[in-house]
PDB file of N, H, CA, C and O in Angstrom:
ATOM      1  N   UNK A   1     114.254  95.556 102.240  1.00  0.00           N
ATOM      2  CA  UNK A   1     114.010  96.901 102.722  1.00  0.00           C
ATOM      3  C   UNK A   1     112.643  96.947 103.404  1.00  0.00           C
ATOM      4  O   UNK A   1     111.805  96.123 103.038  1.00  0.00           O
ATOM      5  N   UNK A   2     112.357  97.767 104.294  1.00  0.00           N
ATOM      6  H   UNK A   2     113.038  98.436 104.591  1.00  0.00           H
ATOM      7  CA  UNK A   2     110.820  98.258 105.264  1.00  0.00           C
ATOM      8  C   UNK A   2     110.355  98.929 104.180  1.00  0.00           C
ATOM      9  O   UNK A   2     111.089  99.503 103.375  1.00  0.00           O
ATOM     10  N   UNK A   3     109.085  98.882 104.116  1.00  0.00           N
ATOM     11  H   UNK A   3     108.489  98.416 104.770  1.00  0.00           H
ATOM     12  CA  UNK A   3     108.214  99.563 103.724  1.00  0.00           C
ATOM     13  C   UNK A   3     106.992  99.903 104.585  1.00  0.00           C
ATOM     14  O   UNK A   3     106.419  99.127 105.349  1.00  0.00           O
ATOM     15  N   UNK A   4     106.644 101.350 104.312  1.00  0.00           N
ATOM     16  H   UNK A   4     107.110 101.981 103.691  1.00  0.00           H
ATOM     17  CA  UNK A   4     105.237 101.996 105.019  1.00  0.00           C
ATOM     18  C   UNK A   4     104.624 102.951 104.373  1.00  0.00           C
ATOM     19  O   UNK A   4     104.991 104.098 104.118  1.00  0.00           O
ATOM     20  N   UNK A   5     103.276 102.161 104.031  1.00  0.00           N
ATOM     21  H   UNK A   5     102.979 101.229 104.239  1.00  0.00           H
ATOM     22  CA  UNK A   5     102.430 102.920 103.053  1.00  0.00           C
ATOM     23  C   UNK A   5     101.225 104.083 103.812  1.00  0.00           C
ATOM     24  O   UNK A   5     100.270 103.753 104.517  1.00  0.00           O
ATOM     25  N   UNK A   6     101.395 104.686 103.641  1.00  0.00           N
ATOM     26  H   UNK A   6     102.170 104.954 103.069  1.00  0.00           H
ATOM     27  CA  UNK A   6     100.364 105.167 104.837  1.00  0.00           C
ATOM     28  C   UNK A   6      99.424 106.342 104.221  1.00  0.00           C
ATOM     29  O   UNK A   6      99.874 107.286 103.571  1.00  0.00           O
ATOM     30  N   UNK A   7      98.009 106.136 104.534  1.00  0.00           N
ATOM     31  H   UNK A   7      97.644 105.369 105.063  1.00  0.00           H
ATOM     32  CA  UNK A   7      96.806 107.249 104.000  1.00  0.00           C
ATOM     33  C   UNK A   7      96.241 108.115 105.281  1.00  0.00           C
ATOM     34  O   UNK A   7      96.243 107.584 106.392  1.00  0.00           O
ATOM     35  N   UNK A   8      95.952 108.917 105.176  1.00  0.00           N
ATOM     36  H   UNK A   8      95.951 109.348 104.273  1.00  0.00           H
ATOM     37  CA  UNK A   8      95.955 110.389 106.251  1.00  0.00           C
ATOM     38  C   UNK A   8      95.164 109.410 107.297  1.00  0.00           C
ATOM     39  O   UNK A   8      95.520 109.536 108.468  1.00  0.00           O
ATOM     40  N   UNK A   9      94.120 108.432 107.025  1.00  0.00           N
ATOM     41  H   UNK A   9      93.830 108.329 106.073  1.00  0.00           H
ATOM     42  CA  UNK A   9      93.485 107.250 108.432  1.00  0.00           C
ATOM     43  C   UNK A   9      93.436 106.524 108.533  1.00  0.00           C
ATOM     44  O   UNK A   9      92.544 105.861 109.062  1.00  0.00           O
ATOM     45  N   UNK A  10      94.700 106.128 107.922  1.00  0.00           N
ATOM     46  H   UNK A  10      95.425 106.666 107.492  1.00  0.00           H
ATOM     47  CA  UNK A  10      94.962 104.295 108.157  1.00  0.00           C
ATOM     48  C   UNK A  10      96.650 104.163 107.549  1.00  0.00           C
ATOM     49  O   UNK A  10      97.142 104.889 106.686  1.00  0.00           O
ATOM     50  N   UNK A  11      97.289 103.106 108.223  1.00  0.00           N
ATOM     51  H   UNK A  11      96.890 102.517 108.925  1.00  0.00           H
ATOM     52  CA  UNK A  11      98.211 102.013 107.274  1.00  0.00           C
ATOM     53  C   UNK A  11      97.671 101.390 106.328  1.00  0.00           C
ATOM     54  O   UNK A  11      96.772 100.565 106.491  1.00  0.00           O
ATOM     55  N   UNK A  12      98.087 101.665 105.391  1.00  0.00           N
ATOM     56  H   UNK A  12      98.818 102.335 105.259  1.00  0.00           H
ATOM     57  CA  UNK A  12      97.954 100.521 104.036  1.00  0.00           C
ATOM     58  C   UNK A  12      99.107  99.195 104.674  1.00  0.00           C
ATOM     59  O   UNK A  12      98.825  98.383 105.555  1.00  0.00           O
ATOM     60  N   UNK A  13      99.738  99.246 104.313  1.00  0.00           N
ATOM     61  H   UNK A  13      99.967  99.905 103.597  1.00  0.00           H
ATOM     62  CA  UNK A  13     100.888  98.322 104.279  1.00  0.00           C
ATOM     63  C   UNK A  13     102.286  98.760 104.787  1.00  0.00           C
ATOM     64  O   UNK A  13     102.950  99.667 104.283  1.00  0.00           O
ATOM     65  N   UNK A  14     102.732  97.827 106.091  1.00  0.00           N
ATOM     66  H   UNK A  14     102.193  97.091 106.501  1.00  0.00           H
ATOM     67  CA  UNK A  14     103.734  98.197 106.707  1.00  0.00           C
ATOM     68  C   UNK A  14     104.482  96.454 106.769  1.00  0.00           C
ATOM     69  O   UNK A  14     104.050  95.366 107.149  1.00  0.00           O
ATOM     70  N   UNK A  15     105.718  96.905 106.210  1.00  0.00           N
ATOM     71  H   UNK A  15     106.069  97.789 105.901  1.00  0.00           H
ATOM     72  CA  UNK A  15     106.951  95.482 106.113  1.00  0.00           C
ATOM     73  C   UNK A  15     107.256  95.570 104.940  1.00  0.00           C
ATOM     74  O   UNK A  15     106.920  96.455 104.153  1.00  0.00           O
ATOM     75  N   UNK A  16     108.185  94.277 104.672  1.00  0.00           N
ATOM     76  H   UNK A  16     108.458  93.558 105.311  1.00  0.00           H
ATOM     77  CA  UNK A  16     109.457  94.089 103.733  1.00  0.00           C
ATOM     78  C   UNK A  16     108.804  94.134 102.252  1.00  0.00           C
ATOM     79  O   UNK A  16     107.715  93.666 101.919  1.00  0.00           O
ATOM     80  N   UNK A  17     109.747  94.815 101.453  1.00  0.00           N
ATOM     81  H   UNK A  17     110.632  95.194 101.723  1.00  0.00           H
ATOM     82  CA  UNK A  17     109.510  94.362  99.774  1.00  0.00           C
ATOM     83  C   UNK A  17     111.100  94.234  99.347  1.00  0.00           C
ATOM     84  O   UNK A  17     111.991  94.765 100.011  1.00  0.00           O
ATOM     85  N   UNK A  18     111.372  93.359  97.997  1.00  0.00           N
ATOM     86  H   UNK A  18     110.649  92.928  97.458  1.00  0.00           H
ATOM     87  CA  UNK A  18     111.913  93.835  97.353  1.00  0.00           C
ATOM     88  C   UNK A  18     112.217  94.578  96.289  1.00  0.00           C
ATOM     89  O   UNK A  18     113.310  94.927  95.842  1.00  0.00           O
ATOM     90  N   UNK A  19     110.818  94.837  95.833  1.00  0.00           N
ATOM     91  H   UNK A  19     109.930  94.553  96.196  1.00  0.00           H
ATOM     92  CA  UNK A  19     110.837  96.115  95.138  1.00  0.00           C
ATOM     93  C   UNK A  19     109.950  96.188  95.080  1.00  0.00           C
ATOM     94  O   UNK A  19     109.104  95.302  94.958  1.00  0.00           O
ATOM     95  N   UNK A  20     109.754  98.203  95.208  1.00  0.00           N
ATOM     96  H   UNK A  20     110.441  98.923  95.307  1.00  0.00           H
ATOM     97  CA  UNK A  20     108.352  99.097  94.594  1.00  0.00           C
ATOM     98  C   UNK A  20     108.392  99.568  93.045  1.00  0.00           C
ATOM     99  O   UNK A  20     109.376  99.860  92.366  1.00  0.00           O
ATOM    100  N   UNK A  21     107.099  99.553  92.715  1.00  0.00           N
ATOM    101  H   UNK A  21     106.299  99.316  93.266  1.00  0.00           H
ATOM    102  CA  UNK A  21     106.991  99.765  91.401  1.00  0.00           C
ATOM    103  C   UNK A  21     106.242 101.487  91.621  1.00  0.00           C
ATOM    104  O   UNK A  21     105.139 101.373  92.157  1.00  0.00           O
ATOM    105  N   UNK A  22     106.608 102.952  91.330  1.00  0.00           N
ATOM    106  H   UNK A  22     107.503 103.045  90.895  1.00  0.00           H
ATOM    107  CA  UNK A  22     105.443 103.653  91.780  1.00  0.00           C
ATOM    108  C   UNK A  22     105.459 104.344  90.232  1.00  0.00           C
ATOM    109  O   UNK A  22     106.126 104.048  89.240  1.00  0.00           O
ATOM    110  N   UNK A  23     104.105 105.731  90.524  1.00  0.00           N
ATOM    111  H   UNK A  23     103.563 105.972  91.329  1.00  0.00           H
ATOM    112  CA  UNK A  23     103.738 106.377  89.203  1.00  0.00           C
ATOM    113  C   UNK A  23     104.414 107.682  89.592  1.00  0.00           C
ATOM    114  O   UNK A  23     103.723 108.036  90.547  1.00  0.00           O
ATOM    115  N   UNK A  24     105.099 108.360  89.469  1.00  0.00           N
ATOM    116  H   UNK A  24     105.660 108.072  88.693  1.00  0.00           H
ATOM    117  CA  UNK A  24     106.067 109.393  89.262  1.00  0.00           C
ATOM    118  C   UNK A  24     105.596 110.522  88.465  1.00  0.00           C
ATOM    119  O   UNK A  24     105.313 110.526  87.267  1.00  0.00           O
ATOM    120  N   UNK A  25     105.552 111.521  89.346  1.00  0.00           N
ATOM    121  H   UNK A  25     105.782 111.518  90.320  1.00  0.00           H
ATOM    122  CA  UNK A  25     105.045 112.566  88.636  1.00  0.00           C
ATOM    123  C   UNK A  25     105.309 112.897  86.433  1.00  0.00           C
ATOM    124  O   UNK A  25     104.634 113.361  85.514  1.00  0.00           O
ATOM    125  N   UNK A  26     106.832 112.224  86.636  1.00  0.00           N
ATOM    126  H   UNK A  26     107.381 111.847  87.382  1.00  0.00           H
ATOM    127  CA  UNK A  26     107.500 112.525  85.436  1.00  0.00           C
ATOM    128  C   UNK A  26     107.069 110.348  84.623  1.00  0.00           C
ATOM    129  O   UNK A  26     107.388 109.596  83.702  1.00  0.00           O
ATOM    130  N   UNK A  27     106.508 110.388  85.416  1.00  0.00           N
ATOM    131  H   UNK A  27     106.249 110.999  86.164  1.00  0.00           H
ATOM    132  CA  UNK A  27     106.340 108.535  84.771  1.00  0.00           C
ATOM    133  C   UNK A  27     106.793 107.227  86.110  1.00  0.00           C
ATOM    134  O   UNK A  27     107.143 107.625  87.221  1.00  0.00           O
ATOM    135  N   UNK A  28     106.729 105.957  85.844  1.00  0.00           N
ATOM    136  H   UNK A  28     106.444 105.635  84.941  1.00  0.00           H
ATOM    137  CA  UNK A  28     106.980 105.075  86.710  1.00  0.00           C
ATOM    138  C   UNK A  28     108.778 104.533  86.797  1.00  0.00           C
ATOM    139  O   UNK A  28     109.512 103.897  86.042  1.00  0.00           O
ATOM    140  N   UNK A  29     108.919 105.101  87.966  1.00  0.00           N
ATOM    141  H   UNK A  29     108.323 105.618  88.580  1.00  0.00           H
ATOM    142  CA  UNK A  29     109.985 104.610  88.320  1.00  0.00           C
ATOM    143  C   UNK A  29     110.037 103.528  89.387  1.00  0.00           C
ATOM    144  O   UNK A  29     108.899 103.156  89.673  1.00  0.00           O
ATOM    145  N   UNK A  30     111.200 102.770  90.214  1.00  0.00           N
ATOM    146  H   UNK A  30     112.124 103.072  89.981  1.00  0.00           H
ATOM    147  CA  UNK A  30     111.269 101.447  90.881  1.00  0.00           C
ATOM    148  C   UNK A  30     112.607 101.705  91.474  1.00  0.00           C
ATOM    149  O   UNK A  30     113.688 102.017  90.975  1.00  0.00           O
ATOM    150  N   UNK A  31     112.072 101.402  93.109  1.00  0.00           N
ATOM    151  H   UNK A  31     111.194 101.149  93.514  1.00  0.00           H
ATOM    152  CA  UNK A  31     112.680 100.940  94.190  1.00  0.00           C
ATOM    153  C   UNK A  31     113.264  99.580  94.645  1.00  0.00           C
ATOM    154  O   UNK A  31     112.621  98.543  94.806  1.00  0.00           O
ATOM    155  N   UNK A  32     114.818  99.793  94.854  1.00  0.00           N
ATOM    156  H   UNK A  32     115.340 100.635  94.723  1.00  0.00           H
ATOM    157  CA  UNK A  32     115.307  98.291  94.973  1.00  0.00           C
ATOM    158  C   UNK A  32     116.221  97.983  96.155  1.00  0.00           C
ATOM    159  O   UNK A  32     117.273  98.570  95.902  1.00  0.00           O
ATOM    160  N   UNK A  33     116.284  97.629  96.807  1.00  0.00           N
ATOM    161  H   UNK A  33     115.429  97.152  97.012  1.00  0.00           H
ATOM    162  CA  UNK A  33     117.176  97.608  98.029  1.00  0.00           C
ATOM    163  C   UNK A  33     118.593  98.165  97.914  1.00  0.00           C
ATOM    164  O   UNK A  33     119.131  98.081  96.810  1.00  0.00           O
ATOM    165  N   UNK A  34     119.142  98.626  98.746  1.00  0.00           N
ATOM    166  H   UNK A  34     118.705  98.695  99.643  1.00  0.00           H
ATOM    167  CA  UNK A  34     120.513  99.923  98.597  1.00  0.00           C
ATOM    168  C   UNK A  34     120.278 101.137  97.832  1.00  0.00           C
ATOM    169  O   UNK A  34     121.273 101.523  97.219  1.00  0.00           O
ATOM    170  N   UNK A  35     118.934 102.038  97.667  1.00  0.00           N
ATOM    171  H   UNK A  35     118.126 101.724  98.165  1.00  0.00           H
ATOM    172  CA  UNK A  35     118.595 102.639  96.270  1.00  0.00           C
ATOM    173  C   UNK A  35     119.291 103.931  97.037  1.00  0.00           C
ATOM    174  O   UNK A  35     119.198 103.934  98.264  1.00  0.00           O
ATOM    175  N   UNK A  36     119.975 105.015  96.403  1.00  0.00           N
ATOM    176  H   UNK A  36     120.051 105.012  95.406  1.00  0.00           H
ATOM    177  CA  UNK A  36     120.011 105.546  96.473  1.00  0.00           C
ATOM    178  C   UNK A  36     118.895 106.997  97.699  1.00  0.00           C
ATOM    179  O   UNK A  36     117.672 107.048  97.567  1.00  0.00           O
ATOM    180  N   UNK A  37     119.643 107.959  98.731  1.00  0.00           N
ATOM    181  H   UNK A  37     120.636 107.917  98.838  1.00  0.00           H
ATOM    182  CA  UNK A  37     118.298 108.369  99.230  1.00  0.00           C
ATOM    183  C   UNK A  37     117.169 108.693  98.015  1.00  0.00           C
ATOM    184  O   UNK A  37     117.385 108.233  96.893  1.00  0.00           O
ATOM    185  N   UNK A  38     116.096 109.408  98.244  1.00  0.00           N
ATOM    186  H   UNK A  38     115.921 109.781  99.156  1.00  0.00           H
ATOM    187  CA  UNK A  38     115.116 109.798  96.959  1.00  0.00           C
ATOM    188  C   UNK A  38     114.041 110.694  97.981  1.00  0.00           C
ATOM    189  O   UNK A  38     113.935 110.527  99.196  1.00  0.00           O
ATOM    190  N   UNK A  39     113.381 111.555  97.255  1.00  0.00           N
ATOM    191  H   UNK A  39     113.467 111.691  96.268  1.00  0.00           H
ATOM    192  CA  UNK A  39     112.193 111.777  97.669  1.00  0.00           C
ATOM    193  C   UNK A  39     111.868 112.541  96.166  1.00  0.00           C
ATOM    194  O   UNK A  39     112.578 113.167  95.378  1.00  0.00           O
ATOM    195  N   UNK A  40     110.071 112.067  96.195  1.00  0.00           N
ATOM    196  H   UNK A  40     109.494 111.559  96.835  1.00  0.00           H
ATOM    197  CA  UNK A  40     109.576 112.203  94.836  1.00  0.00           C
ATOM    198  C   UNK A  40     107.992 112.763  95.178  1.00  0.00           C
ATOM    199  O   UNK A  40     107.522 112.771  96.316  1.00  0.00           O
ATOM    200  N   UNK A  41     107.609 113.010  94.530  1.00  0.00           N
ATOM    201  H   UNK A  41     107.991 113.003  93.606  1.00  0.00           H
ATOM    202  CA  UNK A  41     106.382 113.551  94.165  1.00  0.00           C
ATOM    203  C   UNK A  41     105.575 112.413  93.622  1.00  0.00           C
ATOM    204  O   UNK A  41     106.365 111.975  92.787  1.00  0.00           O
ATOM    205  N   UNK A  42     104.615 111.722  93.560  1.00  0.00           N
ATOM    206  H   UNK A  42     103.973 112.078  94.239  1.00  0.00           H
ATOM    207  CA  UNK A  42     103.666 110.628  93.123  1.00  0.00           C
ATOM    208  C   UNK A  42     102.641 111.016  92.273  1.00  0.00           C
ATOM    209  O   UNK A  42     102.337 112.177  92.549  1.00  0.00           O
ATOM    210  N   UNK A  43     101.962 110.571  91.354  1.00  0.00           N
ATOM    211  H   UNK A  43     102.209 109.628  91.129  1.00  0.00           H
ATOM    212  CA  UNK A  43     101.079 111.146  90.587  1.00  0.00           C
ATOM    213  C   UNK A  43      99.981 109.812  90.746  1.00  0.00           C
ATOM    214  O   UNK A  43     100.255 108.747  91.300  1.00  0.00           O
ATOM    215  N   UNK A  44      98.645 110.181  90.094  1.00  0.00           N
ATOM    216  H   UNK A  44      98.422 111.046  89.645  1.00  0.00           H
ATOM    217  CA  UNK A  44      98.049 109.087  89.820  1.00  0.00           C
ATOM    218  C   UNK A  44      98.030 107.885  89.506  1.00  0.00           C
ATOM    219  O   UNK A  44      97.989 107.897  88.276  1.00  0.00           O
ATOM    220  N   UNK A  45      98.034 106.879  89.841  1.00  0.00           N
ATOM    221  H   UNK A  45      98.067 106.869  90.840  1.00  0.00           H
ATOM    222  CA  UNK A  45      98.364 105.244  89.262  1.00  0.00           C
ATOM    223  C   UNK A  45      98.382 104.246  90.597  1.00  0.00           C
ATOM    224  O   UNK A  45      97.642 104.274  91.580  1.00  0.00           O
ATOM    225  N   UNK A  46      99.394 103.433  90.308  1.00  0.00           N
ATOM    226  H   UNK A  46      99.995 103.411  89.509  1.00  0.00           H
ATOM    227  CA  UNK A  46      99.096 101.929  91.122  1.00  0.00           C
ATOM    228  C   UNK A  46     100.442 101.500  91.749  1.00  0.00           C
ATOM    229  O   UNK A  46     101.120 100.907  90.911  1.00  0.00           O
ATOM    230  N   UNK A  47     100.987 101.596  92.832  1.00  0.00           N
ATOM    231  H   UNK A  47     100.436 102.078  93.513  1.00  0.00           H
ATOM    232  CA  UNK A  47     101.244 101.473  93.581  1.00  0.00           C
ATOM    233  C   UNK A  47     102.366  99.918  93.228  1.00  0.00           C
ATOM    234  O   UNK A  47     101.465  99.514  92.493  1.00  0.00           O
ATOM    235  N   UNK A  48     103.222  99.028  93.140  1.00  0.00           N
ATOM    236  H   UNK A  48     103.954  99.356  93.738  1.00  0.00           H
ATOM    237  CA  UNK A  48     103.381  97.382  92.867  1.00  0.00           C
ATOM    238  C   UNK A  48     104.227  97.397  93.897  1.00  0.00           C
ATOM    239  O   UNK A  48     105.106  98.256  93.821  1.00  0.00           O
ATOM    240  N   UNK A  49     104.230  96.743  94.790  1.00  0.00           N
ATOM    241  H   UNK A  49     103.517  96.045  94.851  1.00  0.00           H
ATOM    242  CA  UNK A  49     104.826  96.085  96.282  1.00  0.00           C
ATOM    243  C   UNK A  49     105.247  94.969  95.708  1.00  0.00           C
ATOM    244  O   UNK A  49     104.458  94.127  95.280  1.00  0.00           O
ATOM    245  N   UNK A  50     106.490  94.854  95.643  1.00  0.00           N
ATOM    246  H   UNK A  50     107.132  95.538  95.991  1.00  0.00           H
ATOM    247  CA  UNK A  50     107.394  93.122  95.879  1.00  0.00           C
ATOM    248  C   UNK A  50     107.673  92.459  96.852  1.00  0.00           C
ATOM    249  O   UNK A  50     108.868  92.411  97.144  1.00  0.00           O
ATOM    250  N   UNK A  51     106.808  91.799  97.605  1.00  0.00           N
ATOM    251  H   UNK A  51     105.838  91.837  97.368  1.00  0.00           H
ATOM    252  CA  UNK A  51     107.651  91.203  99.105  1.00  0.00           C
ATOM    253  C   UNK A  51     107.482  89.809  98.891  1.00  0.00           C
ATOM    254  O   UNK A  51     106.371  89.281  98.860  1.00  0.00           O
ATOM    255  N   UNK A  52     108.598  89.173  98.737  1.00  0.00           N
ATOM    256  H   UNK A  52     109.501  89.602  98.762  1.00  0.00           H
ATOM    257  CA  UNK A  52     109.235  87.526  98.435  1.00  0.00           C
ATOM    258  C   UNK A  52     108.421  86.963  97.502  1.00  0.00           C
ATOM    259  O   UNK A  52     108.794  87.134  96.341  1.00  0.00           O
ATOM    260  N   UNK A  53     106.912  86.029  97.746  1.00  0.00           N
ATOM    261  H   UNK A  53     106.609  85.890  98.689  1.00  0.00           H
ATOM    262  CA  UNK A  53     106.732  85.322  96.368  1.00  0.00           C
ATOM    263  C   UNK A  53     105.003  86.178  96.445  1.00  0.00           C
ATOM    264  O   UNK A  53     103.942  85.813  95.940  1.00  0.00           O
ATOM    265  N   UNK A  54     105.220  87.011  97.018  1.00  0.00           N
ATOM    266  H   UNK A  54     106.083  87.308  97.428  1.00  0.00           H
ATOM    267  CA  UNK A  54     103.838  87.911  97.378  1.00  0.00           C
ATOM    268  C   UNK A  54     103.805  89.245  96.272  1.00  0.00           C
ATOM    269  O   UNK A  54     104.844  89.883  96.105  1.00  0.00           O
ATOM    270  N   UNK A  55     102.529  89.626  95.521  1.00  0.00           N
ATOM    271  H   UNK A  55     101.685  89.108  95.656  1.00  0.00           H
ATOM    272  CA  UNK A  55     102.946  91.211  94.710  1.00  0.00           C
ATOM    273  C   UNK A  55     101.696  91.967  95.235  1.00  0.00           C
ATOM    274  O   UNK A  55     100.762  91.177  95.369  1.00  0.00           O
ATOM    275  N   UNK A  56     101.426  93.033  95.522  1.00  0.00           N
ATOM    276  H   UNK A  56     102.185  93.675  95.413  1.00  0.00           H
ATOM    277  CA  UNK A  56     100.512  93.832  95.660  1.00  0.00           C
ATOM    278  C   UNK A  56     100.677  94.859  95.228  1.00  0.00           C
ATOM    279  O   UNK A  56     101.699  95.543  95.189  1.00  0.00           O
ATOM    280  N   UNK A  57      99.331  95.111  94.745  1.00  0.00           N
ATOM    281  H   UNK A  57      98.500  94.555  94.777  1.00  0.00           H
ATOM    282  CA  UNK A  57      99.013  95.745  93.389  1.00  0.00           C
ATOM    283  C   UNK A  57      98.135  97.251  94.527  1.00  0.00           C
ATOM    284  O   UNK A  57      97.073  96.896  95.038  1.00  0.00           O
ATOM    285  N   UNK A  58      98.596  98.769  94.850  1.00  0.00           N
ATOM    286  H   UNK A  58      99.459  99.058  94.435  1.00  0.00           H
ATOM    287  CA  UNK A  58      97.689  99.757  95.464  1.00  0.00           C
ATOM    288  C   UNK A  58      97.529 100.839  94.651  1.00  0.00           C
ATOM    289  O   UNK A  58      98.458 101.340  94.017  1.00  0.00           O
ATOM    290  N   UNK A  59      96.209 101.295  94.629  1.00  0.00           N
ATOM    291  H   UNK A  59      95.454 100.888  95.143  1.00  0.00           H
ATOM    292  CA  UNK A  59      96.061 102.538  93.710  1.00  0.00           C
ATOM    293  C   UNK A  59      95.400 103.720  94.663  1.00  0.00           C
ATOM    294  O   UNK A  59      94.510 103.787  95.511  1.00  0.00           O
ATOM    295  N   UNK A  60      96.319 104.586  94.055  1.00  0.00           N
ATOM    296  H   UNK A  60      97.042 104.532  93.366  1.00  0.00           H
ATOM    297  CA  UNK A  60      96.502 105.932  94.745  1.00  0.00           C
ATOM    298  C   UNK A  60      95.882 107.204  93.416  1.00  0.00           C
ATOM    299  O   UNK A  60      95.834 107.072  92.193  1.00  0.00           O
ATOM    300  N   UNK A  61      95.582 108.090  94.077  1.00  0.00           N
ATOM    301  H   UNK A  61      95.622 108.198  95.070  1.00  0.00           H
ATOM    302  CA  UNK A  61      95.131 109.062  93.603  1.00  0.00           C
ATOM    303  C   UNK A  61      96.583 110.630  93.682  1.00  0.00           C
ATOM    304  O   UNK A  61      96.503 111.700  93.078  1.00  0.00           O
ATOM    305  N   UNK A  62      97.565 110.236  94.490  1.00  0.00           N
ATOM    306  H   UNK A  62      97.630 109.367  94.981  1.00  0.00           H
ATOM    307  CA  UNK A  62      98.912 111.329  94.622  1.00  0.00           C
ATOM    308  C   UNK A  62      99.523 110.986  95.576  1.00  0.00           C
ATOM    309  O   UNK A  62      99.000 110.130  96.290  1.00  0.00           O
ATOM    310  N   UNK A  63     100.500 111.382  95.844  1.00  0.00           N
ATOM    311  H   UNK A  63     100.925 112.077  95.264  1.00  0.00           H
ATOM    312  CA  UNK A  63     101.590 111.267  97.683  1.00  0.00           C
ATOM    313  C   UNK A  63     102.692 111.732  97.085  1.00  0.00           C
ATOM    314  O   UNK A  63     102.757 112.194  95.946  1.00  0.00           O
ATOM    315  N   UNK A  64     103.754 111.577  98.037  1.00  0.00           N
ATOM    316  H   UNK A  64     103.701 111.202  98.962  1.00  0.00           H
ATOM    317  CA  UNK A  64     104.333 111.668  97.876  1.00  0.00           C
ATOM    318  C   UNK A  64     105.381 110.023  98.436  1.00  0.00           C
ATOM    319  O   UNK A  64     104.920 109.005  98.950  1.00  0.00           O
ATOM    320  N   UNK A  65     107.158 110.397  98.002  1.00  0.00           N
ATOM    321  H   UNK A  65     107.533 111.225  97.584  1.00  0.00           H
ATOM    322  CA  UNK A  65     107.518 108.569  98.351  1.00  0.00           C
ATOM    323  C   UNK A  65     108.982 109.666  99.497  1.00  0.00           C
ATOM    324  O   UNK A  65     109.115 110.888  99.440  1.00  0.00           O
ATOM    325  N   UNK A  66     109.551 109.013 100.097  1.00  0.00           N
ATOM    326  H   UNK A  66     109.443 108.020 100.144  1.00  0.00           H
ATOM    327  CA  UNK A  66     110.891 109.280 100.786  1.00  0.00           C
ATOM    328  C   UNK A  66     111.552 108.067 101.329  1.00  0.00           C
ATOM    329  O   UNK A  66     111.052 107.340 102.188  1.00  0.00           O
ATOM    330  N   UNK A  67     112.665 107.904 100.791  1.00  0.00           N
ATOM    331  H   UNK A  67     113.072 108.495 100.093  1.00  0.00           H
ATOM    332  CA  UNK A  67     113.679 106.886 100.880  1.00  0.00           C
ATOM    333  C   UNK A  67     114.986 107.008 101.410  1.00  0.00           C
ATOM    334  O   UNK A  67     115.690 107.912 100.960  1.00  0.00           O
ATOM    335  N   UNK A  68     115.409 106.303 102.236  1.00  0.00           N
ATOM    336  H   UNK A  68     114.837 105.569 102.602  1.00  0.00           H
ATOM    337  CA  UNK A  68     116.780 106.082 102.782  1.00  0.00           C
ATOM    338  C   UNK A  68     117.366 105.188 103.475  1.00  0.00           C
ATOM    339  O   UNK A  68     116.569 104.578 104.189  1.00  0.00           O
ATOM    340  N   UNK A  69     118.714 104.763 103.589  1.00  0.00           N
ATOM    341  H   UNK A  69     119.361 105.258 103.010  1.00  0.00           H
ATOM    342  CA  UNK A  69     118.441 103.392 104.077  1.00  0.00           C
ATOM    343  C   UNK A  69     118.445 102.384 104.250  1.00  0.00           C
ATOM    344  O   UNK A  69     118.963 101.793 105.197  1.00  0.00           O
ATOM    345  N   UNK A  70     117.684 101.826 103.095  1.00  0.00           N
ATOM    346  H   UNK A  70     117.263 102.306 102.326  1.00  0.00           H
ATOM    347  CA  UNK A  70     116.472 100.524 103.042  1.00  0.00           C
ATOM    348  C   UNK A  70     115.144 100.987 103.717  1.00  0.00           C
ATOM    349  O   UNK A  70     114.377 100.084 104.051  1.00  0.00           O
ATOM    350  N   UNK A  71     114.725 102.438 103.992  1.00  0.00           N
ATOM    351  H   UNK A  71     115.348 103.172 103.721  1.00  0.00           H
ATOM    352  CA  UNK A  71     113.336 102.316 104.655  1.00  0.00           C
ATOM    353  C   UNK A  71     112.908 103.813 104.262  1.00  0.00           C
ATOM    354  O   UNK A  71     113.185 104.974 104.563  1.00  0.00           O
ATOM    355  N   UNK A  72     111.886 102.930 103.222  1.00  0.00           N
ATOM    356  H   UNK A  72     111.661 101.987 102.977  1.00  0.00           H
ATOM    357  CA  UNK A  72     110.639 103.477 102.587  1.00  0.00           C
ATOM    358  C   UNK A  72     109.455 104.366 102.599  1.00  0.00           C
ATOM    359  O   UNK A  72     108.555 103.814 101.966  1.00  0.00           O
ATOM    360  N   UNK A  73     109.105 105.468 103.040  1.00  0.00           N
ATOM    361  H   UNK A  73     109.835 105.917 103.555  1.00  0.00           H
ATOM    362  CA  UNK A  73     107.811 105.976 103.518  1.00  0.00           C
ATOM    363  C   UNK A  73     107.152 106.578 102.520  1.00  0.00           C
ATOM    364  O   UNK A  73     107.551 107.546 101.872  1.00  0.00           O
ATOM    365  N   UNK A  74     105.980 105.907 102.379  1.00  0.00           N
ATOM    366  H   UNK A  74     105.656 105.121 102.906  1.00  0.00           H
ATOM    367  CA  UNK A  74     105.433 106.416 100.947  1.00  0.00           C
ATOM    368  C   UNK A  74     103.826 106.769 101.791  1.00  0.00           C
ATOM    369  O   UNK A  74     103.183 105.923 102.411  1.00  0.00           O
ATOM    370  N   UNK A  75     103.390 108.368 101.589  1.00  0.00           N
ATOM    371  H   UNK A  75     103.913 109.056 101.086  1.00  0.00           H
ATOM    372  CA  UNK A  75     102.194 108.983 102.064  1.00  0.00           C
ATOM    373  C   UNK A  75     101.686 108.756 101.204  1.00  0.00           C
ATOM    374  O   UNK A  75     102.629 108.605 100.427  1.00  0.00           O
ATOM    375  N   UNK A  76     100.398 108.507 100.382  1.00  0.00           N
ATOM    376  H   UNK A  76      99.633 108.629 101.013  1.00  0.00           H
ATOM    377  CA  UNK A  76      99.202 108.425  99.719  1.00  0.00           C
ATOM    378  C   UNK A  76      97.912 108.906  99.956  1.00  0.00           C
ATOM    379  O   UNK A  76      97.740 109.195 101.140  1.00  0.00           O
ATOM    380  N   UNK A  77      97.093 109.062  99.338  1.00  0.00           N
ATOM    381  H   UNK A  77      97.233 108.828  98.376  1.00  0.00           H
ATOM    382  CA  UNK A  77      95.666 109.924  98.892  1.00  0.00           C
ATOM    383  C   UNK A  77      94.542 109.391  98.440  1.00  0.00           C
ATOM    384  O   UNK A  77      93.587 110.114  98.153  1.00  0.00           O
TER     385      UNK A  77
END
């Protein structure tokens, strides 16, 4: 799946994962290729990007995530 992380003045991270790990207003939920559409509310925490033998670890202060697809747009703060 695409992924695009994006903060009000910059790209964080734009391309493939196979899975997001995020912090969910209600707790951490995870993104997996074919997921269902989604759009969520983000709360404080860390961000976990899966792309092949690569993990990145981003910490956010809120956003929101929107999914469909396979392609990802997650705003951050």
């Amino acid at each position: 799946m695409t992924v695009k992380i994006i903060k009000p003045d910059t790209t964080i991270y734009e391309g493939p994962a196979t899975l997001i790990q995020l912090p969910g207003s209600n707790g951490l939920f995870e993104i997996l290729e074919n997921h269902a559409p989604i759009i969520s509310s983000l709360s404080a925490g860390k961000i976990r990007l899966q792309a092949e033998e690569e993990e990145k670890v981003i910490e956010i202060k809120a956003g929101v995530v929107k999914g469909q697809k396979n392609e990802i747009l997650i705003l951050v703060q």
